[in-house]
N, C-alpha and C positions, 0 to 999 in steps of 0.2 A: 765520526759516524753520526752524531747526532744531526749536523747541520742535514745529512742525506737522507737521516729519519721521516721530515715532514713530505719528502719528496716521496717515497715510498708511500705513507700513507694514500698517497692518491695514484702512483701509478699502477703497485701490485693490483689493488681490486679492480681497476680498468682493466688490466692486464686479462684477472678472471673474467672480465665481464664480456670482452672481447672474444675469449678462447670461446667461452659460453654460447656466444654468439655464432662463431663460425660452427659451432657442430651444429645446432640448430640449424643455419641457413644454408648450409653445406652441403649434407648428410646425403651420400649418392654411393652406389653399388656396383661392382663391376664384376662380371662372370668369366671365369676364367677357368678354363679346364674342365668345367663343371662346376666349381667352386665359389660361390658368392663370397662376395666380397667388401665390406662396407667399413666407408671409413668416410672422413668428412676432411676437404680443405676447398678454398675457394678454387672454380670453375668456369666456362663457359659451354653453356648447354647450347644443344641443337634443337631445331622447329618440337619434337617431341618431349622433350626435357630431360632428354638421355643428355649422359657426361659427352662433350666433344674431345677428350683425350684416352690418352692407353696411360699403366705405366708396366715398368720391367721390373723381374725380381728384386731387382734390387731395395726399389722405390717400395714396393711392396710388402718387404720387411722391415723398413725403415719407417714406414707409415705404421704398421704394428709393432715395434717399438716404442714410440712415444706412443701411442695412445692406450699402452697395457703395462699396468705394473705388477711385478714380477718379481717377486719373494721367493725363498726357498723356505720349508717344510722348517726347517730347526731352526730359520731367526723368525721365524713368526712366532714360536714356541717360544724361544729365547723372550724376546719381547712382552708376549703375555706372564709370563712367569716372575719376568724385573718389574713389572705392573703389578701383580698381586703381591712379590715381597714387598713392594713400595705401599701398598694398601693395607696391609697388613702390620706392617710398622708404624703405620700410622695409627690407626686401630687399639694398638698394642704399647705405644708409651705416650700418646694423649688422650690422658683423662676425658671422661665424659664428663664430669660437673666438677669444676674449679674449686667448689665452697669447701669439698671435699679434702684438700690438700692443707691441711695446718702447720703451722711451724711450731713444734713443740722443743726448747731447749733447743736449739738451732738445727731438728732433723725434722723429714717429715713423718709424722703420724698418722696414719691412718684410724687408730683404735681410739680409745681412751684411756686414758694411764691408770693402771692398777692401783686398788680400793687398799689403803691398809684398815 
């Protein structure tokens, strides 16, 4: 995996940089039923700069599919909730100032050892 590592490093953000790209220079509308409709992939437009294609239900769900991410209600919950136990725990057994932590007879101390 490693050897594929450096190879990544340059193609993923191309990758993004590219996707980036086509919504930007893409980005065209199609009304349908009364229904507008806007999604972006490359084209060839006509003299007016209207789309020169159609597409069918199909295409039409499939193009809002990938371009829409789609969670449900209780793993978004789920999620935020393993975030804040994880923040929390953290919060909650790392100390804020280290100096704080002493080794007294091999435990840690917090206090000072009682005065006889």
């Amino acid at each position: 995996m490693d050897k594929y590592r450096k190879y990544l490093k340059v193609l993923l953000p191309s990758l993004f940089i590219a996707y980036l790209g086509c919504l930007i220079a893409f980005t065209h509308v199609h009304i349908v039923n009364g229904v507008t409709i806007v999604h972006s992939h490359p084209y060839q437009k006509t003299g007016d700069g209207r789309p020169d294609h159609e597409h069918n239900y199909a295409e039409f769900q499939l193009l809002h599919q990938l371009s829409t991410l789609q969670i449900a209600g209780i793993a978004f919950i789920a999620i935020l909730l393993a975030a804040l136990f994880a923040y929390v725990h953290i919060l909650s057994f790392a100390p804020v100032y280290l100096d704080y932590i002493i080794p007294f007879r091999g435990k840690i101390a917090l206090r000072a050892p009682p005065q006889s």
